[in-house]
PDB file of N, H, CA, C and O in Angstrom:
ATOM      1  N   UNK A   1    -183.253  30.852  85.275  1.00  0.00           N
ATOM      2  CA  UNK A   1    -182.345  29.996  84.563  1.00  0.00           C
ATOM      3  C   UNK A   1    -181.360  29.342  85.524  1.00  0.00           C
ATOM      4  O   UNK A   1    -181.000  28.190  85.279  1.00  0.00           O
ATOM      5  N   UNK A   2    -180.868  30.015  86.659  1.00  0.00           N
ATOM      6  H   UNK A   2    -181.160  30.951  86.859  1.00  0.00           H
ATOM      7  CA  UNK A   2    -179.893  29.732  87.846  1.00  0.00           C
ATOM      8  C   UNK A   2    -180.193  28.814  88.150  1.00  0.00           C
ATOM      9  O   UNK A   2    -179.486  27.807  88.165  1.00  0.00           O
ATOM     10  N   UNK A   3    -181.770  28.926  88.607  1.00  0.00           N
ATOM     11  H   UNK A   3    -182.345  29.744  88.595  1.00  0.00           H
ATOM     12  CA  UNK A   3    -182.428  27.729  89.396  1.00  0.00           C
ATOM     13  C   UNK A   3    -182.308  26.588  88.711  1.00  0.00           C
ATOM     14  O   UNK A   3    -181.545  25.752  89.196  1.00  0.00           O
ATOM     15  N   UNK A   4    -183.009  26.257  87.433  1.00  0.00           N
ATOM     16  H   UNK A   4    -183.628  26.936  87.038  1.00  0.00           H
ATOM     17  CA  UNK A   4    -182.939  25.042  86.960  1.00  0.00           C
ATOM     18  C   UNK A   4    -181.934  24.308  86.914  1.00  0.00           C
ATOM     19  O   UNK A   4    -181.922  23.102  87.157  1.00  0.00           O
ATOM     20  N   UNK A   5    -180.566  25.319  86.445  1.00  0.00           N
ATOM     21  H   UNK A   5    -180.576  26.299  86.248  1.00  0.00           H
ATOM     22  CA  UNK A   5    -179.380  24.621  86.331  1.00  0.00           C
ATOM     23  C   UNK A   5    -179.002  23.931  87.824  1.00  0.00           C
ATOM     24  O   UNK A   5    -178.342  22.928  88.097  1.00  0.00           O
ATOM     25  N   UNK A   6    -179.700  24.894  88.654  1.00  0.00           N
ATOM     26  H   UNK A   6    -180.236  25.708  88.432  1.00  0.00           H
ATOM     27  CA  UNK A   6    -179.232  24.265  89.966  1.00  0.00           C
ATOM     28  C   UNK A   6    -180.075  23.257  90.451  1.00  0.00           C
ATOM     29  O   UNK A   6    -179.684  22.385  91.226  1.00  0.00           O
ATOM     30  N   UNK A   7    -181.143  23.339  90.049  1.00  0.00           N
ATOM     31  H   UNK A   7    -181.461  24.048  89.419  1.00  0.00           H
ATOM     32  CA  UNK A   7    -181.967  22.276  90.772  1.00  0.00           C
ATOM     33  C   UNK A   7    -181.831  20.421  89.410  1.00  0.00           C
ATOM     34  O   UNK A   7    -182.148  19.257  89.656  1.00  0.00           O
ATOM     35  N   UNK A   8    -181.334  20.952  88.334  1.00  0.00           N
ATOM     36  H   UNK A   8    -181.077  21.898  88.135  1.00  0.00           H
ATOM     37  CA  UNK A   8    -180.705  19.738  87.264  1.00  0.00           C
ATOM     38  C   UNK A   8    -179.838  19.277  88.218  1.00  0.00           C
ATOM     39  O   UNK A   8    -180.236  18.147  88.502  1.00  0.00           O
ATOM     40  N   UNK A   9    -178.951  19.519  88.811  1.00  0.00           N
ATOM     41  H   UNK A   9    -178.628  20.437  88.581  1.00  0.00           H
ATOM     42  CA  UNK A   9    -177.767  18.894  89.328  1.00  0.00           C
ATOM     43  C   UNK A   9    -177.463  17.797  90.211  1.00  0.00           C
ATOM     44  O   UNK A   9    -176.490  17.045  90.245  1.00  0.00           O
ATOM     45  N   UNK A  10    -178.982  17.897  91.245  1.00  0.00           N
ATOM     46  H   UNK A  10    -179.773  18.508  91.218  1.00  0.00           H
ATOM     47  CA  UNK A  10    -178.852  17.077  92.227  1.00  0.00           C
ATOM     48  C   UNK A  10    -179.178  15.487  92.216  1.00  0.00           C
ATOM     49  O   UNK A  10    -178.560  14.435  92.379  1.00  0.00           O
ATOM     50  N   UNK A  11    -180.263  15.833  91.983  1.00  0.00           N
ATOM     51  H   UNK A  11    -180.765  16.688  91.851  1.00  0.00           H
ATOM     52  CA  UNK A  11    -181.406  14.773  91.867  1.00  0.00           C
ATOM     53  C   UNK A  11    -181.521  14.216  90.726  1.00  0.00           C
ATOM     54  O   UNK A  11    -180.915  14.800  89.828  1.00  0.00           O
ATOM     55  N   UNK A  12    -182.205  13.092  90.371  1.00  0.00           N
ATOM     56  H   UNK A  12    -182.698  12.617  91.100  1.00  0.00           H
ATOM     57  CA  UNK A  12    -183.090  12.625  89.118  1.00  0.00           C
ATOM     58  C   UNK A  12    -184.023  12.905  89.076  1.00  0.00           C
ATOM     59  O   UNK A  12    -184.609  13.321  88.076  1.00  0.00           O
ATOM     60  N   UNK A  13    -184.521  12.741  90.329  1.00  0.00           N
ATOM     61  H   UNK A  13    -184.044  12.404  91.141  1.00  0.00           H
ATOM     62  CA  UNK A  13    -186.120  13.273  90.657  1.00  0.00           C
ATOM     63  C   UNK A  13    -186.413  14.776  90.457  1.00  0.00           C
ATOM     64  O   UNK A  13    -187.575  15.183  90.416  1.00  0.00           O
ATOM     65  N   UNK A  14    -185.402  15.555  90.338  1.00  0.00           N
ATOM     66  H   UNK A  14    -184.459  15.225  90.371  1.00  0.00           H
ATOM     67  CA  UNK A  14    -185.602  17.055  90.231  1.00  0.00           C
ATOM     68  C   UNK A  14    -185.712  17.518  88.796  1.00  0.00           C
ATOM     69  O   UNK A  14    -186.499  18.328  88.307  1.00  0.00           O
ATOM     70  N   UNK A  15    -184.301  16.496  87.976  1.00  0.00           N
ATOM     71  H   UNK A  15    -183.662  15.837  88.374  1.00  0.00           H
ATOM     72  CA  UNK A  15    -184.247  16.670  86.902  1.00  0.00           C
ATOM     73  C   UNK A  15    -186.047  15.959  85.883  1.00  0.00           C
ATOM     74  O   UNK A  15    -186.984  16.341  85.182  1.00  0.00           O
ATOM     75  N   UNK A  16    -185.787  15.428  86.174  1.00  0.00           N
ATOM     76  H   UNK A  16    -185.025  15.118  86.744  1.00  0.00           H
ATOM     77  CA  UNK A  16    -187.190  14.671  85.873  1.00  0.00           C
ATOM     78  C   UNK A  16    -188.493  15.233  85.961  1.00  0.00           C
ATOM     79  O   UNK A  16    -189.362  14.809  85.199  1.00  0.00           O
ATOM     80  N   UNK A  17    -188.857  16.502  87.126  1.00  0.00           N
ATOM     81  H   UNK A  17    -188.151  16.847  87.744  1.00  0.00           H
ATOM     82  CA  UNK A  17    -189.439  17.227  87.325  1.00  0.00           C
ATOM     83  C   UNK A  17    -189.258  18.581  86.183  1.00  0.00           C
ATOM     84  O   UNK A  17    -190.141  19.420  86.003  1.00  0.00           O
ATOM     85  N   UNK A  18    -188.513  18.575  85.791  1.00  0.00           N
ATOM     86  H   UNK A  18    -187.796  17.894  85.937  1.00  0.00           H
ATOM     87  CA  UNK A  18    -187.642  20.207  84.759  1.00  0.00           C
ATOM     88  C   UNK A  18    -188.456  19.183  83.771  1.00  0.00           C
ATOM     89  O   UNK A  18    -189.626  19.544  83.646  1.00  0.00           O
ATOM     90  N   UNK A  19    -188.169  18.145  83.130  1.00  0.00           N
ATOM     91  H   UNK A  19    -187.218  17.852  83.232  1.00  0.00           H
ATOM     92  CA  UNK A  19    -188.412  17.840  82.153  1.00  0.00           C
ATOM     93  C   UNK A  19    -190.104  17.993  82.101  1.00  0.00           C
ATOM     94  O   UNK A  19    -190.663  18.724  81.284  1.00  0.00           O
ATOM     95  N   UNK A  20    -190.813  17.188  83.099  1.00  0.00           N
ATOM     96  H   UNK A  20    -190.359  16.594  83.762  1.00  0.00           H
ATOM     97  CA  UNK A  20    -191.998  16.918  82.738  1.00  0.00           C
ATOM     98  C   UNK A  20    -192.972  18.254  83.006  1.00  0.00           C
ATOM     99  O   UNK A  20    -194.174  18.221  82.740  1.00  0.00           O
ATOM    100  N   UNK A  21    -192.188  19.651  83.668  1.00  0.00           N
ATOM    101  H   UNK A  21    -191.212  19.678  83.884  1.00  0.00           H
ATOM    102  CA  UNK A  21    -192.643  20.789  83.251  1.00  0.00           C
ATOM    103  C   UNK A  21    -192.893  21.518  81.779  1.00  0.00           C
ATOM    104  O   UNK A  21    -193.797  22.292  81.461  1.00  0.00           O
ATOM    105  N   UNK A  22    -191.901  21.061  81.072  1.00  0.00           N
ATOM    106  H   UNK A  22    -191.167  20.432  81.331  1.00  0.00           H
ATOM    107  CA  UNK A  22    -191.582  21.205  79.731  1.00  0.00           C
ATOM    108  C   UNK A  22    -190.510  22.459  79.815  1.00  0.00           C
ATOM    109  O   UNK A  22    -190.704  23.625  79.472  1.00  0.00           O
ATOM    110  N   UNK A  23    -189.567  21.988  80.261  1.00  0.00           N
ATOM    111  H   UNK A  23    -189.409  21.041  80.540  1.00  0.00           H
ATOM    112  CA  UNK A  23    -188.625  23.583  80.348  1.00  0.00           C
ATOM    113  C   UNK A  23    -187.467  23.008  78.900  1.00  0.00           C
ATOM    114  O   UNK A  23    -186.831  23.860  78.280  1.00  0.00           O
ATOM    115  N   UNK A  24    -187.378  21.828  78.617  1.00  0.00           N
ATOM    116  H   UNK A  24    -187.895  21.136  79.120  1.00  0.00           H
ATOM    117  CA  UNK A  24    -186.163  21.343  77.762  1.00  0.00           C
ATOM    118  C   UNK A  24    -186.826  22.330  76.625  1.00  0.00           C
ATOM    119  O   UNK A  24    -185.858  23.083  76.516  1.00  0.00           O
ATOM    120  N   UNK A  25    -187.663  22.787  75.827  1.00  0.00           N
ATOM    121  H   UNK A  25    -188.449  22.176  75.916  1.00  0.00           H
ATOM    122  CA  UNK A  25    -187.017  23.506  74.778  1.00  0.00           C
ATOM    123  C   UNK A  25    -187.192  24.755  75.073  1.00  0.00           C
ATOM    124  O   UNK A  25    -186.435  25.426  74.371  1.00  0.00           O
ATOM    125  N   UNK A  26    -187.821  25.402  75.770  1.00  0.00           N
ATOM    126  H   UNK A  26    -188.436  24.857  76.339  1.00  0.00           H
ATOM    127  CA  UNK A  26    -187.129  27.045  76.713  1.00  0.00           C
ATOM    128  C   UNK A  26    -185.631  27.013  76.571  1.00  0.00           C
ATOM    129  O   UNK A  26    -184.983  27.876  75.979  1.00  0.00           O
ATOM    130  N   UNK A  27    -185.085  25.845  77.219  1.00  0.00           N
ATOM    131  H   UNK A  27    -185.612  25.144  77.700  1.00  0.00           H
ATOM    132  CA  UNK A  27    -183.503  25.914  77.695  1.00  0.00           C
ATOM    133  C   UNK A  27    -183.100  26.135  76.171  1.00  0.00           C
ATOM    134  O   UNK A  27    -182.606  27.201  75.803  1.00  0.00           O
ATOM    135  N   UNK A  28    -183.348  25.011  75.253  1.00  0.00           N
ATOM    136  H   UNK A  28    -183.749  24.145  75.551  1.00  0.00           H
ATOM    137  CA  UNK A  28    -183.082  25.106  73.841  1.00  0.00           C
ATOM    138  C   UNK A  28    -182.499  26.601  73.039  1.00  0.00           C
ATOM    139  O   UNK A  28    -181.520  27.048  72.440  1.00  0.00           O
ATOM    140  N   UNK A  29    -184.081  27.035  73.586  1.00  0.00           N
ATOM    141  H   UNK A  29    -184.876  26.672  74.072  1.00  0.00           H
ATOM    142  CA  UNK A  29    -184.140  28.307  72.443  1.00  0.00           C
ATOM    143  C   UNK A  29    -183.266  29.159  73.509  1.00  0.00           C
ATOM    144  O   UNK A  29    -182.980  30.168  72.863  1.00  0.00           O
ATOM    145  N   UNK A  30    -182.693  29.295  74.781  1.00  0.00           N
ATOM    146  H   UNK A  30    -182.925  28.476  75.306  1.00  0.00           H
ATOM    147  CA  UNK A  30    -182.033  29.919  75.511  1.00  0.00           C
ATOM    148  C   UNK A  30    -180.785  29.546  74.882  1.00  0.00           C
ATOM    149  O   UNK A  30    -180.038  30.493  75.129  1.00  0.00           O
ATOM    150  N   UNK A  31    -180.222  28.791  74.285  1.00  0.00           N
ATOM    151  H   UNK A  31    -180.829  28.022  74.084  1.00  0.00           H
ATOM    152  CA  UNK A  31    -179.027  28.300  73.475  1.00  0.00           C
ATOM    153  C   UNK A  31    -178.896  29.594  72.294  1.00  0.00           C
ATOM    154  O   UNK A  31    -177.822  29.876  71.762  1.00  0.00           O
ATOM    155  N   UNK A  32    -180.057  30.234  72.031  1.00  0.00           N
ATOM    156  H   UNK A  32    -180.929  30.005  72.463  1.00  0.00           H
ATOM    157  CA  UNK A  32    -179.886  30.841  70.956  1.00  0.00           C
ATOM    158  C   UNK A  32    -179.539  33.062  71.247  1.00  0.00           C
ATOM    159  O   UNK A  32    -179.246  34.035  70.552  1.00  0.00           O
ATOM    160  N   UNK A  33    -179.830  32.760  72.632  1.00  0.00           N
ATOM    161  H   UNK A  33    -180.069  31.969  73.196  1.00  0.00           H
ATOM    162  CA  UNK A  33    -179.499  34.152  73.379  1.00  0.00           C
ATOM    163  C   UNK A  33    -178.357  35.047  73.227  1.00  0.00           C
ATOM    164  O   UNK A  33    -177.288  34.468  73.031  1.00  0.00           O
ATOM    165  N   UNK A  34    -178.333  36.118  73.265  1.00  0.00           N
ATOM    166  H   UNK A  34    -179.201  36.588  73.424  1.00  0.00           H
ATOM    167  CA  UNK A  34    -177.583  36.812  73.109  1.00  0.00           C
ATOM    168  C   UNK A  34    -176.029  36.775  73.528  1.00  0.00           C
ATOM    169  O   UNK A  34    -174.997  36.604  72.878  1.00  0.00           O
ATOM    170  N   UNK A  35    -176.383  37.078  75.312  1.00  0.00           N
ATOM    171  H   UNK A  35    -177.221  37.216  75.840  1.00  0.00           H
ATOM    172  CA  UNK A  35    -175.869  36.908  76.389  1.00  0.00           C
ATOM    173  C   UNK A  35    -175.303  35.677  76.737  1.00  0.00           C
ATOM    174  O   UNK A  35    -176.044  34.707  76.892  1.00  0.00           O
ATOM    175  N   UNK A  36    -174.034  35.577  76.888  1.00  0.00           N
ATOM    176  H   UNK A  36    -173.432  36.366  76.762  1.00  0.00           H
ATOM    177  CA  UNK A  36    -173.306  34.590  76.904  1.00  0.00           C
ATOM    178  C   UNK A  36    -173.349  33.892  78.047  1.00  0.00           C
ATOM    179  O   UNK A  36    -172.828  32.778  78.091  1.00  0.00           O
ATOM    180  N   UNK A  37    -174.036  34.497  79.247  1.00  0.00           N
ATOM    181  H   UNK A  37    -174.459  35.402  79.211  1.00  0.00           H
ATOM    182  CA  UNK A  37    -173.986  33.533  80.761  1.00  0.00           C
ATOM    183  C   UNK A  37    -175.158  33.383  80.373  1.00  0.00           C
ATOM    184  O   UNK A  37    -175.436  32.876  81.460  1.00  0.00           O
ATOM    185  N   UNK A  38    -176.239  33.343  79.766  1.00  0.00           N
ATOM    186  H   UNK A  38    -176.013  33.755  78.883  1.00  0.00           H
ATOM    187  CA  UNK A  38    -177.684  32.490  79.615  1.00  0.00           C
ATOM    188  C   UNK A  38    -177.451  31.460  78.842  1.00  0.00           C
ATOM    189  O   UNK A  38    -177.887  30.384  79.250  1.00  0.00           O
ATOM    190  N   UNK A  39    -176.628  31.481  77.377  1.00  0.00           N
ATOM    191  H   UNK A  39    -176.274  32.355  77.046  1.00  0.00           H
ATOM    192  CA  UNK A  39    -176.139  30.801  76.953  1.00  0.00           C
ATOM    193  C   UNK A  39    -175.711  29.370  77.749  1.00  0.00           C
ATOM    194  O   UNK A  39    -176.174  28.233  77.660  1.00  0.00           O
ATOM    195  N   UNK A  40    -174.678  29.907  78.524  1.00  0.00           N
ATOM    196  H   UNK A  40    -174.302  30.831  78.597  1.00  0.00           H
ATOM    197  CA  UNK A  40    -173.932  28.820  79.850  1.00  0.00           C
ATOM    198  C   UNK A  40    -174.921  28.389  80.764  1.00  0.00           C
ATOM    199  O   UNK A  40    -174.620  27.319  81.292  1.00  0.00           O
ATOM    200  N   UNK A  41    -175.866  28.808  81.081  1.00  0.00           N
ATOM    201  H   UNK A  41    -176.111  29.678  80.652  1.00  0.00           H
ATOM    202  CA  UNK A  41    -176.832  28.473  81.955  1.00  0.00           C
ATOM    203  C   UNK A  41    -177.371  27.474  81.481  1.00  0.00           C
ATOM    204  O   UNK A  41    -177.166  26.352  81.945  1.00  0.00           O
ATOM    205  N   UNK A  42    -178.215  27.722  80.398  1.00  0.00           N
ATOM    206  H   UNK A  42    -178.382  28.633  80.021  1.00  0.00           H
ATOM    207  CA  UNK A  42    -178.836  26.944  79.412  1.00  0.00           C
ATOM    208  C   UNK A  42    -177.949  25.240  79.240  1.00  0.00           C
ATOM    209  O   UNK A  42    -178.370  24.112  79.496  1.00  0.00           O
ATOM    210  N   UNK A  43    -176.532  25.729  78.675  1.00  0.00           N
ATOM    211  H   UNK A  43    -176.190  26.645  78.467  1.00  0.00           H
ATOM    212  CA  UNK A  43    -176.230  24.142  78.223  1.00  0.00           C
ATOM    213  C   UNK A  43    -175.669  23.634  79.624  1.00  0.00           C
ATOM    214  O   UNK A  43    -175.503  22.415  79.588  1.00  0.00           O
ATOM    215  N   UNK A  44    -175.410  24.068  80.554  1.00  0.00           N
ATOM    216  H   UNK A  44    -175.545  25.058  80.583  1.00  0.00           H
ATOM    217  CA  UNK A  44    -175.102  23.112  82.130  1.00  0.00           C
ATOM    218  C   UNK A  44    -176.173  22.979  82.479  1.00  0.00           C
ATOM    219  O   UNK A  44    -176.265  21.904  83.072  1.00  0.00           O
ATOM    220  N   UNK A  45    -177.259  23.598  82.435  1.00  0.00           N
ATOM    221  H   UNK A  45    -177.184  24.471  81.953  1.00  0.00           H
ATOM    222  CA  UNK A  45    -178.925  22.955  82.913  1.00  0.00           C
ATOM    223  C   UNK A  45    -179.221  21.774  82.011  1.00  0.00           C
ATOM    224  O   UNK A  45    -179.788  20.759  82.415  1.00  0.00           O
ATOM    225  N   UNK A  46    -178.749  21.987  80.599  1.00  0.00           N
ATOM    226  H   UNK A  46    -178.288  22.811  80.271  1.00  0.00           H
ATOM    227  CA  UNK A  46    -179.263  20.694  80.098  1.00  0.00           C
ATOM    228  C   UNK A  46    -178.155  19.345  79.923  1.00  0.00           C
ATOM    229  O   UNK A  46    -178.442  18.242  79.458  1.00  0.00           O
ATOM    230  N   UNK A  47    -177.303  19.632  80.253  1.00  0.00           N
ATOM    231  H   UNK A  47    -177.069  20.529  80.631  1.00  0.00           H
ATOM    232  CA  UNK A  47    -175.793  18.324  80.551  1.00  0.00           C
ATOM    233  C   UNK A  47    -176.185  18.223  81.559  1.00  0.00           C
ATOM    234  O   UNK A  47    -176.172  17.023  81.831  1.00  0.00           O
ATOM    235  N   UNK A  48    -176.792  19.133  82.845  1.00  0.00           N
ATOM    236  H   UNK A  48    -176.803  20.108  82.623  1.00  0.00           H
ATOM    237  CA  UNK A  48    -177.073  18.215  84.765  1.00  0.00           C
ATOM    238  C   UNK A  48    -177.870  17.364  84.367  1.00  0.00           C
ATOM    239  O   UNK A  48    -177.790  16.228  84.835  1.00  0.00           O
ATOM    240  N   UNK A  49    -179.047  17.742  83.204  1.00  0.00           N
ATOM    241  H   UNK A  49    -179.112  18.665  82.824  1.00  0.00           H
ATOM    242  CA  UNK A  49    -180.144  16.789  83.326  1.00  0.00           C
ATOM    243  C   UNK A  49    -179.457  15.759  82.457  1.00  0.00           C
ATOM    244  O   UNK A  49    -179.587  14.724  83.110  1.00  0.00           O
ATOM    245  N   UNK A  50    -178.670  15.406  81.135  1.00  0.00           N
ATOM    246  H   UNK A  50    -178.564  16.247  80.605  1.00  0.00           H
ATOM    247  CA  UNK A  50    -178.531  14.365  80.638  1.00  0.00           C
ATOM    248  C   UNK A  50    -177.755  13.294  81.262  1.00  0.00           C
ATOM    249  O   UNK A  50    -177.918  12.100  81.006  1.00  0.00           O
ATOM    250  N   UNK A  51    -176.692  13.884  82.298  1.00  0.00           N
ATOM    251  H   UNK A  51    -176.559  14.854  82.506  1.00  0.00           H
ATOM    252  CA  UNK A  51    -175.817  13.291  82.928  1.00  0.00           C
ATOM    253  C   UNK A  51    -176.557  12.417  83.818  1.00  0.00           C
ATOM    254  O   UNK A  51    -175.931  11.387  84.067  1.00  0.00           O
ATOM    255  N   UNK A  52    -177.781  12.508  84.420  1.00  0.00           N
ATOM    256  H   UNK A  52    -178.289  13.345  84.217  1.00  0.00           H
ATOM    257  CA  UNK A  52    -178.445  11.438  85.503  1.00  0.00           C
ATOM    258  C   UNK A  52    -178.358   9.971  85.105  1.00  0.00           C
ATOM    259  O   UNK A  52    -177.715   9.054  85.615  1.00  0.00           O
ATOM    260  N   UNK A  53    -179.240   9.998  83.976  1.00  0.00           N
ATOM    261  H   UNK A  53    -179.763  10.743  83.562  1.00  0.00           H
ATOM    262  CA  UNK A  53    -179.349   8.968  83.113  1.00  0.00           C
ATOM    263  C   UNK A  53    -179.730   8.653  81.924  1.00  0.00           C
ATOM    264  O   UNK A  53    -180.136   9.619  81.277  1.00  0.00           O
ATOM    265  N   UNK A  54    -179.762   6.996  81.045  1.00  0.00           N
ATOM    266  H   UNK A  54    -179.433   6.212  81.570  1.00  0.00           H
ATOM    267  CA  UNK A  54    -179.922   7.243  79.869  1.00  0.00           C
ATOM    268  C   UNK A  54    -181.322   7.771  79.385  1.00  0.00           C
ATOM    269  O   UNK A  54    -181.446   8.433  78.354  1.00  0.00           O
ATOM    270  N   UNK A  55    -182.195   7.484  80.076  1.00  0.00           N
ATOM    271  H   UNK A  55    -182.094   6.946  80.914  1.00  0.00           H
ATOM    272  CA  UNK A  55    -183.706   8.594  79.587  1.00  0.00           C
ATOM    273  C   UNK A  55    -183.995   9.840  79.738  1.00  0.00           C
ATOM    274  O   UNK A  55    -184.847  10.515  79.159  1.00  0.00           O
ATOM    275  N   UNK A  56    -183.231  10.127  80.563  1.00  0.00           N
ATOM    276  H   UNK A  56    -182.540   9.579  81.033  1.00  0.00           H
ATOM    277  CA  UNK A  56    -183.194  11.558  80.431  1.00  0.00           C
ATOM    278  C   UNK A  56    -182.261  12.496  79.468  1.00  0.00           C
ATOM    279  O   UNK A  56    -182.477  13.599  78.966  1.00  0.00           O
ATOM    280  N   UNK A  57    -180.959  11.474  79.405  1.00  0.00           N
ATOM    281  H   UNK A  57    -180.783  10.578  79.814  1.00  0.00           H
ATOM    282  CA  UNK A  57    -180.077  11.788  77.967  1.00  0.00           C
ATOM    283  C   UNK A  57    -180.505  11.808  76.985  1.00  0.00           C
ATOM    284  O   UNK A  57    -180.052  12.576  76.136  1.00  0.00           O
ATOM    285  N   UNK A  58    -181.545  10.967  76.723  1.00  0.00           N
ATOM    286  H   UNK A  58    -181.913  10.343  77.412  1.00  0.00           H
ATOM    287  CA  UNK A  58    -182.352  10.652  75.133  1.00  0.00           C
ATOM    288  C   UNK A  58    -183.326  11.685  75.337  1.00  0.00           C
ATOM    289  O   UNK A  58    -183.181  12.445  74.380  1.00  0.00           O
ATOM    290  N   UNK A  59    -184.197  12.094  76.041  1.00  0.00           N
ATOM    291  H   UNK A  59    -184.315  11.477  76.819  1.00  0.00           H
ATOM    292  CA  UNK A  59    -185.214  13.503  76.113  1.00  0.00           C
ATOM    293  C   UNK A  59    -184.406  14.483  75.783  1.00  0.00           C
ATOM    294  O   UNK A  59    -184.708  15.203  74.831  1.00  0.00           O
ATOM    295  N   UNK A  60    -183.407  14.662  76.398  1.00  0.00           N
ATOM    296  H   UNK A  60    -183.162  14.077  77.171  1.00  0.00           H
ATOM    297  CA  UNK A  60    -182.036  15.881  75.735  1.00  0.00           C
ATOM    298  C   UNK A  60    -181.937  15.785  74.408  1.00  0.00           C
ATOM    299  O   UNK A  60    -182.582  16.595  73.741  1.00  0.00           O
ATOM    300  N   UNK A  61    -181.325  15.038  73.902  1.00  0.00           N
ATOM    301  H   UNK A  61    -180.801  14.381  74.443  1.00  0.00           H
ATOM    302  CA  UNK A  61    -181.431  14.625  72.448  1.00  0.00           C
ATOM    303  C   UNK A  61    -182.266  14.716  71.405  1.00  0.00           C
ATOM    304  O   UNK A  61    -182.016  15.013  70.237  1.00  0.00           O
ATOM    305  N   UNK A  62    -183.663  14.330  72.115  1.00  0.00           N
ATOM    306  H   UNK A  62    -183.867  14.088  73.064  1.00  0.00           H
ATOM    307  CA  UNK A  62    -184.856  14.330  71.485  1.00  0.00           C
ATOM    308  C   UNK A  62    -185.025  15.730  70.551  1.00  0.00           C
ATOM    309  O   UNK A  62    -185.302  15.850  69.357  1.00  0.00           O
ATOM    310  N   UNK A  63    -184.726  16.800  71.655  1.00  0.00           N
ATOM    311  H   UNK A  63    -184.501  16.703  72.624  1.00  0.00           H
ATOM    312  CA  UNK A  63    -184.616  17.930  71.495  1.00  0.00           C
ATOM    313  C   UNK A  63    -184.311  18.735  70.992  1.00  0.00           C
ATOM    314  O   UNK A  63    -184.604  19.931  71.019  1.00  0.00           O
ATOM    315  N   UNK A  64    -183.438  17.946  70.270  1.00  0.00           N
ATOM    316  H   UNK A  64    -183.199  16.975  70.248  1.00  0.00           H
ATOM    317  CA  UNK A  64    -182.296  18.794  69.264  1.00  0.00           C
ATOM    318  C   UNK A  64    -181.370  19.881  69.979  1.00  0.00           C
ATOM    319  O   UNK A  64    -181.048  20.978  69.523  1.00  0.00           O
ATOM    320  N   UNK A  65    -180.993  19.281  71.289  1.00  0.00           N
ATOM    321  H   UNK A  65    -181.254  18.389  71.659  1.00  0.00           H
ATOM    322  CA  UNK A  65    -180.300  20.545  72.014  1.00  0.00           C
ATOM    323  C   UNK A  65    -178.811  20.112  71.618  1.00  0.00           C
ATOM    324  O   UNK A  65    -178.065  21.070  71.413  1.00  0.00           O
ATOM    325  N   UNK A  66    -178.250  18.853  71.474  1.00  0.00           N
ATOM    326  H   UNK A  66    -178.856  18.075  71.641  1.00  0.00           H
ATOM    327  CA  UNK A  66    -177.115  18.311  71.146  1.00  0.00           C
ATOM    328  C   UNK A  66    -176.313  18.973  69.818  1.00  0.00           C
ATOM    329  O   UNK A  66    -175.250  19.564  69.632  1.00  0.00           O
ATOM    330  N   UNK A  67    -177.729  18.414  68.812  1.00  0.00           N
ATOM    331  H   UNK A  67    -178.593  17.934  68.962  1.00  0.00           H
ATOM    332  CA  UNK A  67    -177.474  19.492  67.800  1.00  0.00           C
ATOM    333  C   UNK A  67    -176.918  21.293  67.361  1.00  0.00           C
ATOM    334  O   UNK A  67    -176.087  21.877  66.666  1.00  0.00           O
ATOM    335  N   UNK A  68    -177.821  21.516  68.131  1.00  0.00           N
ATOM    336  H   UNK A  68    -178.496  21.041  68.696  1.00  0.00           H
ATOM    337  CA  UNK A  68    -177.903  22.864  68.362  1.00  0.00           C
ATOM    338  C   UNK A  68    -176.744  23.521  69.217  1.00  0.00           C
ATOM    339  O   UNK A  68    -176.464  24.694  68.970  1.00  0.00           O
ATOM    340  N   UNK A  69    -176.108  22.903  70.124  1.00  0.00           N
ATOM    341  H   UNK A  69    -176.335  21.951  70.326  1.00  0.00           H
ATOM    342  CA  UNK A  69    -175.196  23.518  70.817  1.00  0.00           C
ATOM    343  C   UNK A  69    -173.466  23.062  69.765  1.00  0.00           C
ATOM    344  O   UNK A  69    -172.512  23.782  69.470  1.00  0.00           O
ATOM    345  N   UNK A  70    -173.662  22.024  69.564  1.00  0.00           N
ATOM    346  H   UNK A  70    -174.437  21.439  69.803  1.00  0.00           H
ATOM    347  CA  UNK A  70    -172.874  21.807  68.556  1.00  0.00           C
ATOM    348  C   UNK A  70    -172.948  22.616  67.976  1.00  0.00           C
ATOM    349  O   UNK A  70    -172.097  23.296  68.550  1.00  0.00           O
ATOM    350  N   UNK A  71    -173.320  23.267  67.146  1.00  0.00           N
ATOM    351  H   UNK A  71    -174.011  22.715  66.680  1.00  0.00           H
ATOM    352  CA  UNK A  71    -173.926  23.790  65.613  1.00  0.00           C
ATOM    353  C   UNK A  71    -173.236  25.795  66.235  1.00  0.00           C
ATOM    354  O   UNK A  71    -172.726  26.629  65.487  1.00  0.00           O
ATOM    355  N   UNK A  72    -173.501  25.943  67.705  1.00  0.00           N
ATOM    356  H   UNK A  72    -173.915  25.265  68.313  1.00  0.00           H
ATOM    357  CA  UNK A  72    -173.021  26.864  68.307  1.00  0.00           C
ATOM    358  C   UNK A  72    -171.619  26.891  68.286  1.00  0.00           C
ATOM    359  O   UNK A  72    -171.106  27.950  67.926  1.00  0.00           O
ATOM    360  N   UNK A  73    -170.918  25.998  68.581  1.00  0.00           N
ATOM    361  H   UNK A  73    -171.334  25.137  68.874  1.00  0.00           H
ATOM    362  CA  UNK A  73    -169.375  25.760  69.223  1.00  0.00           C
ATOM    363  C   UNK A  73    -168.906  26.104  67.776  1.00  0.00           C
ATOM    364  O   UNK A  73    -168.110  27.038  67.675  1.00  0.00           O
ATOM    365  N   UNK A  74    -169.340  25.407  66.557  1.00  0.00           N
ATOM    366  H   UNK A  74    -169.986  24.649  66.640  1.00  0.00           H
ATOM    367  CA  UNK A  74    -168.647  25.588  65.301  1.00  0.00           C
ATOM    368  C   UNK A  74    -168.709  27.045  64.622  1.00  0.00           C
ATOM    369  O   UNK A  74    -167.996  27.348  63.666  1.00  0.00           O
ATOM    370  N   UNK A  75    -169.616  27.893  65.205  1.00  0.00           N
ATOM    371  H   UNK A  75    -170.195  27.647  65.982  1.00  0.00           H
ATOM    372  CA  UNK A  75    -170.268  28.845  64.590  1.00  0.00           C
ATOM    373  C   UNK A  75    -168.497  29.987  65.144  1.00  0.00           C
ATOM    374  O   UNK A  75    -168.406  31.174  64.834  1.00  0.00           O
TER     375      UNK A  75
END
């Protein structure tokens, strides 16, 4: 989970790589974890990747991770 968040951060090209592995709904359902630093892992791995750009923001989205972490904060 470390990694991704770390390897989201740099690049587009890296982030872009996370995506077309299919890790965005792993990270998702990692939103739903127990453990509160997987939790954190999870939504800064998926804000490094939306922050690059707007297609990669909209694959975030796609996802229902926006939703979902929202839906966390209120809980």
């Amino acid at each position: 989970m470390l990694i991704v968040k770390s390897l989201s951060q740099h690049l587009v090209e890296l982030a872009q790589i996370i995506i077309n592995a299919g890790a965005l709904e792993p990270l998702v359902l990692c939103l739903d974890e127990f453990d509160p630093s997987i939790k954190e892992a999870a939504t800064f791995a998926l804000g490094h990747i939306a922050k690059h750009n707007e297609n990669l923001a909209r694959q975030v989205v796609e996802v229902r991770a926006v939703d979902y972490s929202l839906l966390l904060c209120l809980q």
